[in-house]
C-alpha positions as CSV (number, residue, x, y, z in Angstrom):
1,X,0.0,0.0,0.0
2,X,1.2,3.4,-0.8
3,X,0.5,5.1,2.2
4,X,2.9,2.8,4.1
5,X,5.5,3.4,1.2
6,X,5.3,7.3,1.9
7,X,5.6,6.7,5.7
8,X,8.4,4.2,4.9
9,X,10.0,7.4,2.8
10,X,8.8,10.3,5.3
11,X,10.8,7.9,8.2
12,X,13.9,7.6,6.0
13,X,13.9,11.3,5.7
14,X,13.7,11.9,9.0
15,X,16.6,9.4,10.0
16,X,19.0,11.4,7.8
17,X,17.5,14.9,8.3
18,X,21.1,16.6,7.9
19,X,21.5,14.7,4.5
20,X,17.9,15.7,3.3
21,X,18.6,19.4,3.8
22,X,22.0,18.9,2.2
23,X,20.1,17.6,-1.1
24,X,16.9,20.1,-0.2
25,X,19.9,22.9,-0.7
26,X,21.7,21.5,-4.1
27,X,18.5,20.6,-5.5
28,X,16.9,24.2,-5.0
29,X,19.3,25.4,-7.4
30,X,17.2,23.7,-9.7
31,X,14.1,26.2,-9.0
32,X,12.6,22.9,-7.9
33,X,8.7,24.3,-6.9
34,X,8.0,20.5,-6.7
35,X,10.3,19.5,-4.1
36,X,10.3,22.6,-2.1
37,X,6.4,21.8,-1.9
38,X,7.3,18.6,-1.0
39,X,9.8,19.5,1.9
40,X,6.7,21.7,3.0
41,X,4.6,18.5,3.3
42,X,7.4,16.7,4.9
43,X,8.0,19.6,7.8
44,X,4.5,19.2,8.2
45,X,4.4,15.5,9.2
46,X,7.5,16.1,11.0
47,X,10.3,14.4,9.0
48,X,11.8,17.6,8.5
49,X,11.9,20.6,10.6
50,X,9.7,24.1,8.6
51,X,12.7,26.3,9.4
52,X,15.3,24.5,8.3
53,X,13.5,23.3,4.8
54,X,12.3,26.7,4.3
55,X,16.2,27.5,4.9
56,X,17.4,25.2,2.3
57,X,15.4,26.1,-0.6
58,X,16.2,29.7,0.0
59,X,19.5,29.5,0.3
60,X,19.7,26.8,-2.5
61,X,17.5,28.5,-5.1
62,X,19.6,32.4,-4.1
63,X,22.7,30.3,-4.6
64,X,21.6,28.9,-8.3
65,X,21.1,32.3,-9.5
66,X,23.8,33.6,-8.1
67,X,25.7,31.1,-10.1
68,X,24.1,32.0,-13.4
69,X,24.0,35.5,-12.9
70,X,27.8,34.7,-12.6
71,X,28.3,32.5,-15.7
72,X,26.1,35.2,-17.3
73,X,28.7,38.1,-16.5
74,X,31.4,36.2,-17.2
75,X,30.6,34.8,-20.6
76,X,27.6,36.5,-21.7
77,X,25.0,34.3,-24.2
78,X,28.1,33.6,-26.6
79,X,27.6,30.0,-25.5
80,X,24.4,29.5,-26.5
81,X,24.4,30.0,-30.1
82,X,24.2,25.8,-30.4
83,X,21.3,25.8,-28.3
84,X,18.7,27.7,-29.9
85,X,16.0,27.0,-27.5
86,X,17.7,27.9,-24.2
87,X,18.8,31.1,-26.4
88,X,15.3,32.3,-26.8
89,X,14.3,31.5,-23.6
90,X,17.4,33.9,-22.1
91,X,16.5,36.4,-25.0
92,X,12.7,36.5,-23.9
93,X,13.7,36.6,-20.4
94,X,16.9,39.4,-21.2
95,X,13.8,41.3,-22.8
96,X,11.8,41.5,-19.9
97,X,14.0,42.2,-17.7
98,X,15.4,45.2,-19.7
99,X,11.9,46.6,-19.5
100,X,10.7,45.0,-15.4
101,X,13.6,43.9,-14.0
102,X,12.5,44.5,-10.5
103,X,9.4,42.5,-11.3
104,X,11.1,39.8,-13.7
105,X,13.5,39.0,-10.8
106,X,10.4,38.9,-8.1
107,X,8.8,36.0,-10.6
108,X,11.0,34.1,-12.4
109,X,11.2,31.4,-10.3
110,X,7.8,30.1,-11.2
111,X,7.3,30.2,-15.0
112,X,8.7,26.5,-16.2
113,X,10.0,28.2,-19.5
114,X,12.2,31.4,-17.7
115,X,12.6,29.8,-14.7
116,X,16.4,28.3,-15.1
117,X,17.9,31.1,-17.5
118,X,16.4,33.8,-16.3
119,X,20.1,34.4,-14.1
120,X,22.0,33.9,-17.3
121,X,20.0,36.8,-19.0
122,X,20.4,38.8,-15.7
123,X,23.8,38.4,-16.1
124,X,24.3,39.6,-19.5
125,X,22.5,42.5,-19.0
126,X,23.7,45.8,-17.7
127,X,22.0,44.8,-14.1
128,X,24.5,45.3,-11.4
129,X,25.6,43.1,-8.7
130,X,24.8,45.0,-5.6
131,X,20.9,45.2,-6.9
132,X,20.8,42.1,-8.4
133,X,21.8,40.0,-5.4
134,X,19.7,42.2,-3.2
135,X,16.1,41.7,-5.4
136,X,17.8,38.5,-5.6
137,X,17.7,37.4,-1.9
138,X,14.5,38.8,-1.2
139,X,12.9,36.8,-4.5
140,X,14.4,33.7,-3.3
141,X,13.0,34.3,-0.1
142,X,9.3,34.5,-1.2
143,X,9.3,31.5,-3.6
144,X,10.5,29.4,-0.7
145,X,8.5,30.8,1.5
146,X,5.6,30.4,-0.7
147,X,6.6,27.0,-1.9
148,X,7.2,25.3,1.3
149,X,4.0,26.8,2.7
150,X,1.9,25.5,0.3
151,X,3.1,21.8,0.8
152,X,2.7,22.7,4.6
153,X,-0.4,24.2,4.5
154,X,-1.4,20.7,2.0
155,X,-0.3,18.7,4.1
156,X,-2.2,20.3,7.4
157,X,-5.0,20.1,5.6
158,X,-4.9,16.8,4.3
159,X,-3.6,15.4,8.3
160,X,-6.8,16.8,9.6
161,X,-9.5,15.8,6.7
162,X,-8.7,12.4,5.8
163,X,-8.6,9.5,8.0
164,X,-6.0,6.2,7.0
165,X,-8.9,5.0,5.5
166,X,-8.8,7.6,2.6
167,X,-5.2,7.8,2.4
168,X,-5.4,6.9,-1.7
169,X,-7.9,9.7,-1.9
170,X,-4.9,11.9,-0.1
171,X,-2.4,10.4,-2.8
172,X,-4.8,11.7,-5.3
173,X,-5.5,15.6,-4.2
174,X,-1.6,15.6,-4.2
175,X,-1.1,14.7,-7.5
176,X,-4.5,17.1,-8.0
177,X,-3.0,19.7,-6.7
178,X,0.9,19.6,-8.2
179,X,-1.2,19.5,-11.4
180,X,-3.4,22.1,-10.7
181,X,0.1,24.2,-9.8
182,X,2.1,23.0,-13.3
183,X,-1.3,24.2,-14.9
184,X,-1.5,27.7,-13.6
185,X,2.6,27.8,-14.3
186,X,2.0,27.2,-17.7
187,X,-0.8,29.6,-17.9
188,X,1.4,32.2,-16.6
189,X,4.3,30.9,-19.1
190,X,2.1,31.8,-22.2
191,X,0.9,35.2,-20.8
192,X,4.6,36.0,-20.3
193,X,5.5,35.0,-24.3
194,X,2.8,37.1,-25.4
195,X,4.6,40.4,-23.4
């Protein structure tokens, strides 16, 4: 049954807690919204603690584009030119932050198509360091916020509503609701091509 596979998983989690924020950390320089959701979910039922997840995906997902704003700086989009698609992705995102940086910076982290490159383009534009890591830190700081909130706030609700009987229908408003959330990102992705 799954339900004792996600307890199994939830327990092995919190056996190696200092491990799981370790990988919470590197993998947050992904952008992940998935597992920072996740680690929300997991703080909630007490594998991991809220503070510390919350802790790792901000300092993980500040870190990532600090590293691409970096690689952005150093080499500019010279690089790209064999990768057409991750060049138009950094040219849509270079030309939106030209015009809203303050905002592109403050949302980046959640449209799918922006999401990764967005640092590179930040990089390569005339966007300086000092402001950059500043909008930077507090951006990071909301999307984990957010992100590990939601999965806690999922998983509160879901503790308190469902007995073990209706642990499958659990299983299913999770994947419901990571749907729902990849949905409205690529809503928000399309609205942001059409800019």
């Amino acid at each position: 049954m799954f339900s004792g596979d996600l307890a199994s998983f939830l327990e092995f989690i919190r056996q190696h807690g200092d491990a799981a924020y370790a990988f919470l950390t590197i993998y947050s320089m992904a952008n992940s919204l998935l597992l920072a959701i996740f680690a929300g979910y997991a703080a909630q039922s007490g594998a991991l603690g809220y503070e510390q997840a919350l802790a790792g995906c901000w300092l993980g997902t500040f870190a990532g584009d600090v590293v691409r704003f970096w690689v952005g700086r150093r080499f500019g989009t010279r690089w790209l030119r064999s990768f057409p698609r991750l060049q138009r992705a950094v040219d849509t995102a270079a030309r939106l932050a030209d015009r809203h940086h303050v905002w592109m910076i403050l949302i980046h982290r959640y449209p799918r198509i922006i999401r990764n490159v967005a640092g590179f383009a930040y990089g390569a534009s005339t966007l300086g360091w000092p402001r950059f890591l500043a909008l930077n830190f507090i951006a990071a700081g909301l999307w984990a916020g957010i992100a590990v909130s939601t999965g806690y706030g999922f998983g509160y609700v879901s503790d308190r509503t469902m007995s073990d009987a209706l642990s499958a229908f659990g299983l299913a408003m999770l994947v419901a609701f990571l749907l729902l959330g990849w949905f409205l990102t690529r809503r928000l992705e399309r609205v942001i091509e059409r800019d």
